[in-house]
PDB file of N, CA, C and O in Angstrom:
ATOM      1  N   UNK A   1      54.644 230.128  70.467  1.00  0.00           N
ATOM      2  CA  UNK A   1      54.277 229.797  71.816  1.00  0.00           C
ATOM      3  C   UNK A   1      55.173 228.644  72.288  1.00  0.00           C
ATOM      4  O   UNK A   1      55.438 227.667  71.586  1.00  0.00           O
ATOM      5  N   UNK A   2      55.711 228.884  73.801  1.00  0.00           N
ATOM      6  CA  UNK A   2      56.160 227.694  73.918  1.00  0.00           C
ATOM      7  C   UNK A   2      55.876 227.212  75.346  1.00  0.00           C
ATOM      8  O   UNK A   2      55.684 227.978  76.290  1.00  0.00           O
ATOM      9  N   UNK A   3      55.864 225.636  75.433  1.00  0.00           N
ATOM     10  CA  UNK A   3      54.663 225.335  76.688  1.00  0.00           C
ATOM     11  C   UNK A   3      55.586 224.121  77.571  1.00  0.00           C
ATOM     12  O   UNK A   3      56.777 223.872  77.386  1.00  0.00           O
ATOM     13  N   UNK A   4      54.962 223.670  78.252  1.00  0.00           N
ATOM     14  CA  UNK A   4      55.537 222.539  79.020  1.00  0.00           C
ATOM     15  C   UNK A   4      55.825 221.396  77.648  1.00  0.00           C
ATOM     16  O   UNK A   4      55.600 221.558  76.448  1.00  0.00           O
ATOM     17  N   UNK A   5      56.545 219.938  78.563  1.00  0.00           N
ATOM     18  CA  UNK A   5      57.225 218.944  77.792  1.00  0.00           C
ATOM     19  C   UNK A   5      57.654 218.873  76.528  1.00  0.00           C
ATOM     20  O   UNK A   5      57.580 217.843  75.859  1.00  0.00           O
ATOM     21  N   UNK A   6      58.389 220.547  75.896  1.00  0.00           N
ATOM     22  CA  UNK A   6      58.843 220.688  75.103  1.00  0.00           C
ATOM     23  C   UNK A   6      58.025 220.980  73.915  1.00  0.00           C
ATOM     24  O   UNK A   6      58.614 220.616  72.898  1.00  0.00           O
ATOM     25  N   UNK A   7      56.835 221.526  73.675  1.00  0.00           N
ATOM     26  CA  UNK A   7      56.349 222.529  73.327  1.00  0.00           C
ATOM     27  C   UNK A   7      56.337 223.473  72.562  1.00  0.00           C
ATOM     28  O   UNK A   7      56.441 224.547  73.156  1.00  0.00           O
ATOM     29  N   UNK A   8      56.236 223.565  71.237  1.00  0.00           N
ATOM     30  CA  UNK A   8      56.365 224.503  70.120  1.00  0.00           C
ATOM     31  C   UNK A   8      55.435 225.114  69.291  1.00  0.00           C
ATOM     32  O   UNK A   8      55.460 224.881  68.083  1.00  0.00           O
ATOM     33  N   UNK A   9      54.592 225.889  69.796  1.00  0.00           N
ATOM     34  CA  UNK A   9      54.032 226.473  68.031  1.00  0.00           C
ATOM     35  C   UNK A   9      54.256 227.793  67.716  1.00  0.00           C
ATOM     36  O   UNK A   9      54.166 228.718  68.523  1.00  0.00           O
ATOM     37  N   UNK A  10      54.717 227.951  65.877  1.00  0.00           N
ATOM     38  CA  UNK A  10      54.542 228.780  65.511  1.00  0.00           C
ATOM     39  C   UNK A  10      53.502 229.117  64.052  1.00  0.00           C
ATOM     40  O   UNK A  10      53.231 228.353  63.126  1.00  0.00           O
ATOM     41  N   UNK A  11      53.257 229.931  64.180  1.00  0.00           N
ATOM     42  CA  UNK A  11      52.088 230.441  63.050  1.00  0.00           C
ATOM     43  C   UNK A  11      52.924 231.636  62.335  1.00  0.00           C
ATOM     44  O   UNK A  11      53.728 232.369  62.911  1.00  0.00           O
ATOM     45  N   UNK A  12      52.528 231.685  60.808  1.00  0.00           N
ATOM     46  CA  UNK A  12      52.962 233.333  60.282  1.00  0.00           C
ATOM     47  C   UNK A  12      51.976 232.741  59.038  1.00  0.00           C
ATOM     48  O   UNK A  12      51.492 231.637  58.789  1.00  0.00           O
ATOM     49  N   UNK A  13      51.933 234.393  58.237  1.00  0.00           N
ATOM     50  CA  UNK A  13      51.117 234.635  57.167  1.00  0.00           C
ATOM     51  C   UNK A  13      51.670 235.648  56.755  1.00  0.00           C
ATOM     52  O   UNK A  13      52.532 236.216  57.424  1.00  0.00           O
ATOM     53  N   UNK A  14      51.346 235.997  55.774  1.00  0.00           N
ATOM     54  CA  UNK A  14      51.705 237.186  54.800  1.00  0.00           C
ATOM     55  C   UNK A  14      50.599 237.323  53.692  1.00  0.00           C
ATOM     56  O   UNK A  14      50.281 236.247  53.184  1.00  0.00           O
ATOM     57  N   UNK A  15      50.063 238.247  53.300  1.00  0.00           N
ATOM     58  CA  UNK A  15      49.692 238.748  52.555  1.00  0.00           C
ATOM     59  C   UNK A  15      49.926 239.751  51.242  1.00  0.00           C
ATOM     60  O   UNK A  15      49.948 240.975  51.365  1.00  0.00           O
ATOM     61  N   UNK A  16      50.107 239.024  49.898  1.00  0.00           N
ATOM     62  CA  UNK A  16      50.813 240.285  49.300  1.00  0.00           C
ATOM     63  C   UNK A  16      49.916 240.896  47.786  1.00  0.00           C
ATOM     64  O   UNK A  16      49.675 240.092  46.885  1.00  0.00           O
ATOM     65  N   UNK A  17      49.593 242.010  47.695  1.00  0.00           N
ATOM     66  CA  UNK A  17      49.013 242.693  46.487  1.00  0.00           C
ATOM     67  C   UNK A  17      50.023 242.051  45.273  1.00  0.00           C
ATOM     68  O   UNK A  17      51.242 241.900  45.184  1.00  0.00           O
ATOM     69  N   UNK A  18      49.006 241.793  44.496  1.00  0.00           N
ATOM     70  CA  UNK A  18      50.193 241.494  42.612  1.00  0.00           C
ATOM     71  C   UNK A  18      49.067 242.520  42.145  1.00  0.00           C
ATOM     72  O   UNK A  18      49.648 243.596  42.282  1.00  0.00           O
ATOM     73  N   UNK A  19      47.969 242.762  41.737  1.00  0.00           N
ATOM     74  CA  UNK A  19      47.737 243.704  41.092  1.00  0.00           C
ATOM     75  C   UNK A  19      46.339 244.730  41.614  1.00  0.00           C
ATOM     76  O   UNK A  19      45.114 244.621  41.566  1.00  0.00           O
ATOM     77  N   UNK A  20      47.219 245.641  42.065  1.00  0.00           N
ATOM     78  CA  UNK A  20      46.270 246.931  42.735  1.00  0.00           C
ATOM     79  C   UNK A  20      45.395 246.411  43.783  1.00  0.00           C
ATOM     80  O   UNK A  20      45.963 245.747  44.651  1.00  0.00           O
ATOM     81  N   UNK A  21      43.677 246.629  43.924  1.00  0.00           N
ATOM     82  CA  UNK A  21      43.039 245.865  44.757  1.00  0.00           C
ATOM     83  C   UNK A  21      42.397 244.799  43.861  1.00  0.00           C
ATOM     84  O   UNK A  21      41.330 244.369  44.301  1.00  0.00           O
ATOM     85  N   UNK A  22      42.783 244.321  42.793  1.00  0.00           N
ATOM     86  CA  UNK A  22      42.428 243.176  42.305  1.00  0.00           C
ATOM     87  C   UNK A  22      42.782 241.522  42.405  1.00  0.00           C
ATOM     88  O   UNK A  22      42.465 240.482  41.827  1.00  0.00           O
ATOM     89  N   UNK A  23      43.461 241.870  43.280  1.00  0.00           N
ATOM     90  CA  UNK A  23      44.261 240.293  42.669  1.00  0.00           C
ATOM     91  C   UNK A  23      45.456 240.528  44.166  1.00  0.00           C
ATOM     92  O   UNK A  23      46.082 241.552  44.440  1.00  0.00           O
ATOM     93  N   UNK A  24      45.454 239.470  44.762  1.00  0.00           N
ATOM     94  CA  UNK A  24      46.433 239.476  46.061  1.00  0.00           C
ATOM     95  C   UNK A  24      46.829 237.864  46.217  1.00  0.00           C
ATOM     96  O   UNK A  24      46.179 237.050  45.561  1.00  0.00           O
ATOM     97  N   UNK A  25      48.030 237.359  47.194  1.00  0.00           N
ATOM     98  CA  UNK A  25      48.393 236.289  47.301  1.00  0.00           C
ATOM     99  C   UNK A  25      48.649 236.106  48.932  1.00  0.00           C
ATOM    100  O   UNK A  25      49.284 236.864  49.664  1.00  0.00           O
ATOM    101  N   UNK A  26      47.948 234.841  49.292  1.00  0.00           N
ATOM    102  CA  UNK A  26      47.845 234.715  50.678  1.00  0.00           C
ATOM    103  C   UNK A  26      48.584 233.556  50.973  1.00  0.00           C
ATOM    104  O   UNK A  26      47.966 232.531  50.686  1.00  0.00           O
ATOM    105  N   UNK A  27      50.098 233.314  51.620  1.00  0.00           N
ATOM    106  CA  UNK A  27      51.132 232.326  51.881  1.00  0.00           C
ATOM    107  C   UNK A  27      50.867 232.356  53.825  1.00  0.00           C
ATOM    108  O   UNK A  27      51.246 233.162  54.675  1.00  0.00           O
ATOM    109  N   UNK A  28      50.007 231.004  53.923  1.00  0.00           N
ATOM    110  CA  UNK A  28      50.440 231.010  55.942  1.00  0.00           C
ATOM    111  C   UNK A  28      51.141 228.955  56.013  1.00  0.00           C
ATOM    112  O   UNK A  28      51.090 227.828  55.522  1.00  0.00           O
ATOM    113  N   UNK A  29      51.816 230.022  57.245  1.00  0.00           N
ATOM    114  CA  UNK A  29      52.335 228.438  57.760  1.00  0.00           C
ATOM    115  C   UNK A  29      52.372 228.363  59.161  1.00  0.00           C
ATOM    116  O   UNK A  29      52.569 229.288  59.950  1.00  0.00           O
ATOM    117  N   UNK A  30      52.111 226.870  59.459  1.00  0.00           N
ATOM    118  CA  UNK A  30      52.381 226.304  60.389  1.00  0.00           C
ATOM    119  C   UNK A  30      52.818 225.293  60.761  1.00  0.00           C
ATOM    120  O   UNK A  30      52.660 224.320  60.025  1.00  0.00           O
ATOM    121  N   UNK A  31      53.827 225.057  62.561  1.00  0.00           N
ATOM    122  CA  UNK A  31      54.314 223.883  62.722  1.00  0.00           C
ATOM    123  C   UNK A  31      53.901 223.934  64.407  1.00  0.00           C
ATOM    124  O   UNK A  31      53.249 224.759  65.047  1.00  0.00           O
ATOM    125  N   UNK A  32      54.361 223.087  64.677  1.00  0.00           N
ATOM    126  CA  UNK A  32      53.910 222.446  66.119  1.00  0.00           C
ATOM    127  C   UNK A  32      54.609 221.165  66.770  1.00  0.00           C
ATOM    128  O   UNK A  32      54.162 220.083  66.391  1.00  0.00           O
ATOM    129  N   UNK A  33      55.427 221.152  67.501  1.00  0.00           N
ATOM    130  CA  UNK A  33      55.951 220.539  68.231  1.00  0.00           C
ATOM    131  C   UNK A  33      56.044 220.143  69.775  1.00  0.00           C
ATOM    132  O   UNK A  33      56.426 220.974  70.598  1.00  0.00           O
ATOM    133  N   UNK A  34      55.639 218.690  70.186  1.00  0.00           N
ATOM    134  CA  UNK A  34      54.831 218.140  71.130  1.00  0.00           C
ATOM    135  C   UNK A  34      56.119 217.154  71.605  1.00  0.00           C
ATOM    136  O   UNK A  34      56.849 216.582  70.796  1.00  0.00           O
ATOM    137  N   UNK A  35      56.255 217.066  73.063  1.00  0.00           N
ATOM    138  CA  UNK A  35      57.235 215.231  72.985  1.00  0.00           C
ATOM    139  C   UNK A  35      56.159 214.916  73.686  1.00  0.00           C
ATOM    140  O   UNK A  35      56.440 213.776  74.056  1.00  0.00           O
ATOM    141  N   UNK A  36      55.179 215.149  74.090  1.00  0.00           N
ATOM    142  CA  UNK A  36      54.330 213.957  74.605  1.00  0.00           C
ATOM    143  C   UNK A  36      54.242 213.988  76.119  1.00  0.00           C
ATOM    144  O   UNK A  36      55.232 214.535  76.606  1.00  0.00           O
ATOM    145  N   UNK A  37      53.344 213.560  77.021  1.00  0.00           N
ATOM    146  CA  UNK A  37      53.328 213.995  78.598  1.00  0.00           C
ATOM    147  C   UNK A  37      53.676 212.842  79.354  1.00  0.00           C
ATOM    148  O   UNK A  37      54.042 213.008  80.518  1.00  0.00           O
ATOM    149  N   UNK A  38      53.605 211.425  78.756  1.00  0.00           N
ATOM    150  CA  UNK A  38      53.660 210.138  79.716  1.00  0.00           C
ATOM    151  C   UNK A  38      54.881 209.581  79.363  1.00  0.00           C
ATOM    152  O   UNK A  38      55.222 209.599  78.180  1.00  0.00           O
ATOM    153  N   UNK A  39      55.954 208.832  80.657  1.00  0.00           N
ATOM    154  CA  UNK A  39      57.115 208.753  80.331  1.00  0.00           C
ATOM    155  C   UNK A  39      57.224 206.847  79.570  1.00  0.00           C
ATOM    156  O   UNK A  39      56.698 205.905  80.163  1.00  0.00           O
ATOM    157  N   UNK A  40      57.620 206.761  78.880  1.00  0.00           N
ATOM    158  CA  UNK A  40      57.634 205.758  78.411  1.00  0.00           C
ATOM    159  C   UNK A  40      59.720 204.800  78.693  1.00  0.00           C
ATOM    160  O   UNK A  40      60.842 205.032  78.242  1.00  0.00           O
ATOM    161  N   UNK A  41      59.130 203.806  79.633  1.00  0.00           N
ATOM    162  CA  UNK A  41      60.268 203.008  80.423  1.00  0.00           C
ATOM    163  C   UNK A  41      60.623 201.751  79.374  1.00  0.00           C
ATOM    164  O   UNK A  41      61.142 200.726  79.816  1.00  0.00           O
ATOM    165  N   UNK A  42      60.271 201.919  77.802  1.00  0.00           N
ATOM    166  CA  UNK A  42      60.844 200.806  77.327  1.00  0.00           C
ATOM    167  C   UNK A  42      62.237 201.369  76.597  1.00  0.00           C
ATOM    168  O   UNK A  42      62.375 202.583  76.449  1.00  0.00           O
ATOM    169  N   UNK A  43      63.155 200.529  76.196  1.00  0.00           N
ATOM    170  CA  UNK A  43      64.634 201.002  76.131  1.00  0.00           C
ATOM    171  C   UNK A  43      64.898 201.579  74.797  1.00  0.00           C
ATOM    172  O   UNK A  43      64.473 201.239  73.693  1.00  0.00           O
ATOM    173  N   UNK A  44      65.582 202.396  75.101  1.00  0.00           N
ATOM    174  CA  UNK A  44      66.268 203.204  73.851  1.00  0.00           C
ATOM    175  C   UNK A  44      64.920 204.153  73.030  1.00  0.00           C
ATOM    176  O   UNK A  44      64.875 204.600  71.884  1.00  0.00           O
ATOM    177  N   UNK A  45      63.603 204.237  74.495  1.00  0.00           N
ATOM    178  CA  UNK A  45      62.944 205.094  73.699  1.00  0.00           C
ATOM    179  C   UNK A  45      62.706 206.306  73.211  1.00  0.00           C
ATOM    180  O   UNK A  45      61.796 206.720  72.493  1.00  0.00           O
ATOM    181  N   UNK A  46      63.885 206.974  73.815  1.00  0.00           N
ATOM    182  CA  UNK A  46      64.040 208.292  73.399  1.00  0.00           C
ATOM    183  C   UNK A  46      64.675 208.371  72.054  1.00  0.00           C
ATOM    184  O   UNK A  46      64.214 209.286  71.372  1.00  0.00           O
ATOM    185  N   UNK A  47      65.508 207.738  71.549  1.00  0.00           N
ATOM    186  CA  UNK A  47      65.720 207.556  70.114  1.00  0.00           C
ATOM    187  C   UNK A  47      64.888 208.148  69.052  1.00  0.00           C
ATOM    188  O   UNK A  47      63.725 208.253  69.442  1.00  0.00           O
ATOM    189  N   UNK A  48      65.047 208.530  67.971  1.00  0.00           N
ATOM    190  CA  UNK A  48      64.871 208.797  66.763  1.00  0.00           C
ATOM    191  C   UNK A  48      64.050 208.209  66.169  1.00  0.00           C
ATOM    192  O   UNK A  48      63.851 207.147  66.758  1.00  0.00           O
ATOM    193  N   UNK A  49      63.379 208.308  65.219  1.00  0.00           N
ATOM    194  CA  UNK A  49      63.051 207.310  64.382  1.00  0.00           C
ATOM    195  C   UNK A  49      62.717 207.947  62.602  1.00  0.00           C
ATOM    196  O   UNK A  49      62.157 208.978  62.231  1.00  0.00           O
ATOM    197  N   UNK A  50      63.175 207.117  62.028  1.00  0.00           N
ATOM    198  CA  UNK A  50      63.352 207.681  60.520  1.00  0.00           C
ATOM    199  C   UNK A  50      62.791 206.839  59.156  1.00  0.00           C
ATOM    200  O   UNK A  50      63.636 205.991  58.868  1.00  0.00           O
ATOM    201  N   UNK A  51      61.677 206.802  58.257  1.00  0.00           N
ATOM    202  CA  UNK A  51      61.362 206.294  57.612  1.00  0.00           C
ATOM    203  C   UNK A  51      61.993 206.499  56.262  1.00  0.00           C
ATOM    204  O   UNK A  51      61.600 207.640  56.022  1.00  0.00           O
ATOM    205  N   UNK A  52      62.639 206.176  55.332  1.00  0.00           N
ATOM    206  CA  UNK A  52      63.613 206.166  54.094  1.00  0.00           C
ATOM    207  C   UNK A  52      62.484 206.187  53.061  1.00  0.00           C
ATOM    208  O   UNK A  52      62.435 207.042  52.176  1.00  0.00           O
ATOM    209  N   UNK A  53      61.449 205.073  53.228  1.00  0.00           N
ATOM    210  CA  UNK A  53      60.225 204.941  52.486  1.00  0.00           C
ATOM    211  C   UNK A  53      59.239 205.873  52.388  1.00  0.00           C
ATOM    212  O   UNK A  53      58.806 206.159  51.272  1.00  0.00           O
ATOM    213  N   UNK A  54      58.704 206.525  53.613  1.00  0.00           N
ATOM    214  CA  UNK A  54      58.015 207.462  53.430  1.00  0.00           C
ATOM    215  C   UNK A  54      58.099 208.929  53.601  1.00  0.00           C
ATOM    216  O   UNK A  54      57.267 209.830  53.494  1.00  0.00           O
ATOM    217  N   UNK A  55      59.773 208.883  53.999  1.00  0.00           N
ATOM    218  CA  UNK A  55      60.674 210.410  54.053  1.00  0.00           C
ATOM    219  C   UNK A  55      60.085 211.113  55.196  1.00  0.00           C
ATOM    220  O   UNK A  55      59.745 212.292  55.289  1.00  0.00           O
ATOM    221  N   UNK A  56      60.033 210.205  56.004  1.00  0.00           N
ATOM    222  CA  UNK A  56      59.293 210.614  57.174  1.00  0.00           C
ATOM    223  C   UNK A  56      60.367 210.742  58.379  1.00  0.00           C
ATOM    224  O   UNK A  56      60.829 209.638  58.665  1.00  0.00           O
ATOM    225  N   UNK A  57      60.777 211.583  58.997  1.00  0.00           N
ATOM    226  CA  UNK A  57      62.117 211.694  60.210  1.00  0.00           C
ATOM    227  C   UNK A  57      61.444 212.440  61.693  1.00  0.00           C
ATOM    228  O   UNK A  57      60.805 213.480  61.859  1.00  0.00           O
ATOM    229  N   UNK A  58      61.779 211.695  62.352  1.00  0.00           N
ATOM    230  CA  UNK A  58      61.446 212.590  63.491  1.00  0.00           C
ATOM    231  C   UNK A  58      62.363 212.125  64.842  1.00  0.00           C
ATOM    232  O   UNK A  58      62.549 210.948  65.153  1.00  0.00           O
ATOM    233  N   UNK A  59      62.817 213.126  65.471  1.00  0.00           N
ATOM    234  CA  UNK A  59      64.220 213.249  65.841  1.00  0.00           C
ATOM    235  C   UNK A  59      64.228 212.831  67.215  1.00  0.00           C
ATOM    236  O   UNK A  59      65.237 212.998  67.900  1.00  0.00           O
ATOM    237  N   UNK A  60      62.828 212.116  67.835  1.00  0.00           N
ATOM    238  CA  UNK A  60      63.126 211.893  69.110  1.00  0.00           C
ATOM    239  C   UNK A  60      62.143 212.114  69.937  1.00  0.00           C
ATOM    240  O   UNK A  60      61.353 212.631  69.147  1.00  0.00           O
ATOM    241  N   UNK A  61      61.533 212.105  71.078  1.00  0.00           N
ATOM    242  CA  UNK A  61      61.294 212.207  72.217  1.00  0.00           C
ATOM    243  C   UNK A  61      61.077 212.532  73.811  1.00  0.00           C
ATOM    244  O   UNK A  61      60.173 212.765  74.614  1.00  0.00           O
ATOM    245  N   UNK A  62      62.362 212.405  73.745  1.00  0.00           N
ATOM    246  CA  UNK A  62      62.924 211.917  75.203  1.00  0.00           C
ATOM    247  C   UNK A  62      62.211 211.002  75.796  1.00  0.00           C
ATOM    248  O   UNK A  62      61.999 211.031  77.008  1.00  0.00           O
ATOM    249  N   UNK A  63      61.777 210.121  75.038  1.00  0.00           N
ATOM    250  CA  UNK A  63      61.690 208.711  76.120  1.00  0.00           C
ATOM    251  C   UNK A  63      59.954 209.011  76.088  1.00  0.00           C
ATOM    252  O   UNK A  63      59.327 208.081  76.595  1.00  0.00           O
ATOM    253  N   UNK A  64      59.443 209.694  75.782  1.00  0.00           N
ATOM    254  CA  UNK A  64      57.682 210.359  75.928  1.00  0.00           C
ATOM    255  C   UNK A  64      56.860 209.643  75.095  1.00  0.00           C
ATOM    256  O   UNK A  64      57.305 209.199  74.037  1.00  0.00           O
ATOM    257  N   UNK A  65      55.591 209.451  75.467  1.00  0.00           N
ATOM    258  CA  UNK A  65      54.512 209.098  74.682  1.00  0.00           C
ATOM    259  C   UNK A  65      53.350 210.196  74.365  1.00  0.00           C
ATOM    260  O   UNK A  65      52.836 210.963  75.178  1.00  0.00           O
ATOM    261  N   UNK A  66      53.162 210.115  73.438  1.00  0.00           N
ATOM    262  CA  UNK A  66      51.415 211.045  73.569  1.00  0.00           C
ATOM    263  C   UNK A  66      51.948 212.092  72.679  1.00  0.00           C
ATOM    264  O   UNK A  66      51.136 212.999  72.501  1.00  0.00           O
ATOM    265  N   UNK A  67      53.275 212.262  71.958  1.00  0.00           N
ATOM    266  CA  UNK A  67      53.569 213.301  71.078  1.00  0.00           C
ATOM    267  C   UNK A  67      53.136 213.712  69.849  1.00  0.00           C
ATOM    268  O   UNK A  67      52.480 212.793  69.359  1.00  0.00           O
ATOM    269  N   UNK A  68      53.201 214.853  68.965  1.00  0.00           N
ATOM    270  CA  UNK A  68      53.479 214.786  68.071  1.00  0.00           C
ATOM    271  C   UNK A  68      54.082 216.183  67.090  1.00  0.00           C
ATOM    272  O   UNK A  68      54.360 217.194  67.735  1.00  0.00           O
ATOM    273  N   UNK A  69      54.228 216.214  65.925  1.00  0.00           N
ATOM    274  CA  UNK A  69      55.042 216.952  65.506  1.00  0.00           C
ATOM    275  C   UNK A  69      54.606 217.209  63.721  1.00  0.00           C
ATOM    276  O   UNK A  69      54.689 216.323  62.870  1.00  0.00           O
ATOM    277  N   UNK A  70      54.137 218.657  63.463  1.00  0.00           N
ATOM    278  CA  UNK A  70      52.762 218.793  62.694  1.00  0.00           C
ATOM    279  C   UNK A  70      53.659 219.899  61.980  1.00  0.00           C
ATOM    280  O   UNK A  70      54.489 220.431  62.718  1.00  0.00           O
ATOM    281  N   UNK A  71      53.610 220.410  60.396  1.00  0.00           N
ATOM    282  CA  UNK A  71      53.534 221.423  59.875  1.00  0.00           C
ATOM    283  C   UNK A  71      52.357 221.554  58.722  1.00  0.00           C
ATOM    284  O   UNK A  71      51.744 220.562  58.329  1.00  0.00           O
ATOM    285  N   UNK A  72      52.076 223.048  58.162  1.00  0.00           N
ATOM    286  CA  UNK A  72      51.117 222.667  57.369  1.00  0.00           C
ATOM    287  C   UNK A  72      51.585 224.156  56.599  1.00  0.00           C
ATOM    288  O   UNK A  72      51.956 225.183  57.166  1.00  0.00           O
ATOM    289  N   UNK A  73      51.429 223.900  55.042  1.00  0.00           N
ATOM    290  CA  UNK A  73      51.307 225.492  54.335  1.00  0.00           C
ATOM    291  C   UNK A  73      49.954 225.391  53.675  1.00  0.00           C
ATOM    292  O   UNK A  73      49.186 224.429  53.625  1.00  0.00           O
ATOM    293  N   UNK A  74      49.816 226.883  53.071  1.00  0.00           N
ATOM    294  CA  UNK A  74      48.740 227.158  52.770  1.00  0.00           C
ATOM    295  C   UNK A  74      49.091 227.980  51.537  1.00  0.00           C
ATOM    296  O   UNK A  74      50.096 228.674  51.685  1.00  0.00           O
ATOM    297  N   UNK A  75      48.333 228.076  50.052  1.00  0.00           N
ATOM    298  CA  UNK A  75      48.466 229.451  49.666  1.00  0.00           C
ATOM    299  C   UNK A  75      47.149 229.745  49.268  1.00  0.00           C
ATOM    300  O   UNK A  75      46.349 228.811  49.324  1.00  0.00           O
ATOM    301  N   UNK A  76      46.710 230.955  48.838  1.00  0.00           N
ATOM    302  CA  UNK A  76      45.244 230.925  48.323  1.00  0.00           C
ATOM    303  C   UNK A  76      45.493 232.695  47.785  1.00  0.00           C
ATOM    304  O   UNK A  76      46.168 233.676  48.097  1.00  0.00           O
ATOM    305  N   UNK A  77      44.419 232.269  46.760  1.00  0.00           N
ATOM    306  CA  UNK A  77      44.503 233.959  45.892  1.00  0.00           C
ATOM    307  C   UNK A  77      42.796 234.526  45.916  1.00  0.00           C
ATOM    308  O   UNK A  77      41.690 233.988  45.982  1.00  0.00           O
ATOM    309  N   UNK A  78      43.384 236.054  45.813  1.00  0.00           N
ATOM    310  CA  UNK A  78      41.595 236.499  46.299  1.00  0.00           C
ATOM    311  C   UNK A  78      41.661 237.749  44.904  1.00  0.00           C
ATOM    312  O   UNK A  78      42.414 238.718  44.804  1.00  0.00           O
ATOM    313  N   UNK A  79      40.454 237.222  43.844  1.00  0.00           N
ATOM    314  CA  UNK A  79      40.753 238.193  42.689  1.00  0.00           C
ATOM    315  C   UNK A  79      39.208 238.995  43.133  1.00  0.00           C
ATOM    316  O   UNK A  79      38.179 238.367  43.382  1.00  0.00           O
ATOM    317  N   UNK A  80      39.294 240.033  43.152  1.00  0.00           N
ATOM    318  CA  UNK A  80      37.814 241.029  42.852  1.00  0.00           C
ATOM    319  C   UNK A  80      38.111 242.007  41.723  1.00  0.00           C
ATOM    320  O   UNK A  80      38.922 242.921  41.876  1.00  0.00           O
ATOM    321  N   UNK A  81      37.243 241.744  40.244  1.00  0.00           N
ATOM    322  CA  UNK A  81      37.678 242.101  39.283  1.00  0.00           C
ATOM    323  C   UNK A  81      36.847 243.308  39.291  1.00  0.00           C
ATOM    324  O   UNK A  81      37.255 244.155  38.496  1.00  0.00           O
ATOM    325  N   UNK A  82      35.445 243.749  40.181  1.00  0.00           N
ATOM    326  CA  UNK A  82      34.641 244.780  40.347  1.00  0.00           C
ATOM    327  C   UNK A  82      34.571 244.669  42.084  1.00  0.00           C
ATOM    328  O   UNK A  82      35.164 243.855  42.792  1.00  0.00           O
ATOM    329  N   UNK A  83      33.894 245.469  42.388  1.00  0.00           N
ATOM    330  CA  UNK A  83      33.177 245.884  43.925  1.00  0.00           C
ATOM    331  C   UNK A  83      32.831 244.902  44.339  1.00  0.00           C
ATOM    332  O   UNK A  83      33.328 244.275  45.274  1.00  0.00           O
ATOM    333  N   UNK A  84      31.828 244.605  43.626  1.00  0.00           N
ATOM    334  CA  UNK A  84      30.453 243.449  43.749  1.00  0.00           C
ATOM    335  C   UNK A  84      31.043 242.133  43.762  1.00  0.00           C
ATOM    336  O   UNK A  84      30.327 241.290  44.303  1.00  0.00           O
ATOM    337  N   UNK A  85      32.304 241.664  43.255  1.00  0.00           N
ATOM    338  CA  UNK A  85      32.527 240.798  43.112  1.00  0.00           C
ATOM    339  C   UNK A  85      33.899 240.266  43.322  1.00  0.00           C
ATOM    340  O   UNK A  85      34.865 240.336  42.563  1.00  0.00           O
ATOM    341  N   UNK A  86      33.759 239.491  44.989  1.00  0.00           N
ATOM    342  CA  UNK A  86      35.106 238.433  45.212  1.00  0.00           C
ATOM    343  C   UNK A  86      35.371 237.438  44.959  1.00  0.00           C
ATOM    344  O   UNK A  86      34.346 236.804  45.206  1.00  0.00           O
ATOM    345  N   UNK A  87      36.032 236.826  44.633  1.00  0.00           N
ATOM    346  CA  UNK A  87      36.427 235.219  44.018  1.00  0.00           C
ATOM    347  C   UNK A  87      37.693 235.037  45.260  1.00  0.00           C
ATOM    348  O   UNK A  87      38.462 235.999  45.226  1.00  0.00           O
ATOM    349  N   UNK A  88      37.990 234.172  46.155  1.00  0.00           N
ATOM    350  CA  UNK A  88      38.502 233.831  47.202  1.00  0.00           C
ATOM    351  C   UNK A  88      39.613 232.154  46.625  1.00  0.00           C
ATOM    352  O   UNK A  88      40.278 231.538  47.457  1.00  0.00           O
TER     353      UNK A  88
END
């Protein structure tokens, strides 16, 4: 999806069988990208900013407040060794 003041999300998933209907592997991801709606008039605030310490980077702005900028993975396994019985 993509929206006003620069605006990003995407979502995916996959689902994959490892053994017959017993046993499957569930990989989703997501990210999301925001610059924020209010213009911010202090200098050089569209700039970058990059943490070394906490490996944290994020590339900017444009000068905006109220942003932000999100990913997330997931994996999870679903075994049903009978009918009666799912383990998630």
């Amino acid at each position: 999806m993509v929206g006003t003041d620069e605006r990003r999300d995407a979502t995916a998933a996959i689902s994959i069988p490892v053994w017959q209907d017993k046993l499957a592997v569930r990989l989703y991801g997501v990210r999301t990208e925001f610059d924020g709606s209010f213009k911010n008039n202090y200098p050089n605030s569209g700039n970058g900013v990059a943490s070394t310490i906490a490996g944290y980077n994020f590339d900017g702005n444009e000068g905006n407040l109220g942003g932000y900028d999100n990913q997330a993975v997931q994996a999870s396994l679903r075994f049903r060794p009978i009918d009666a019985l799912t383990l998630d």
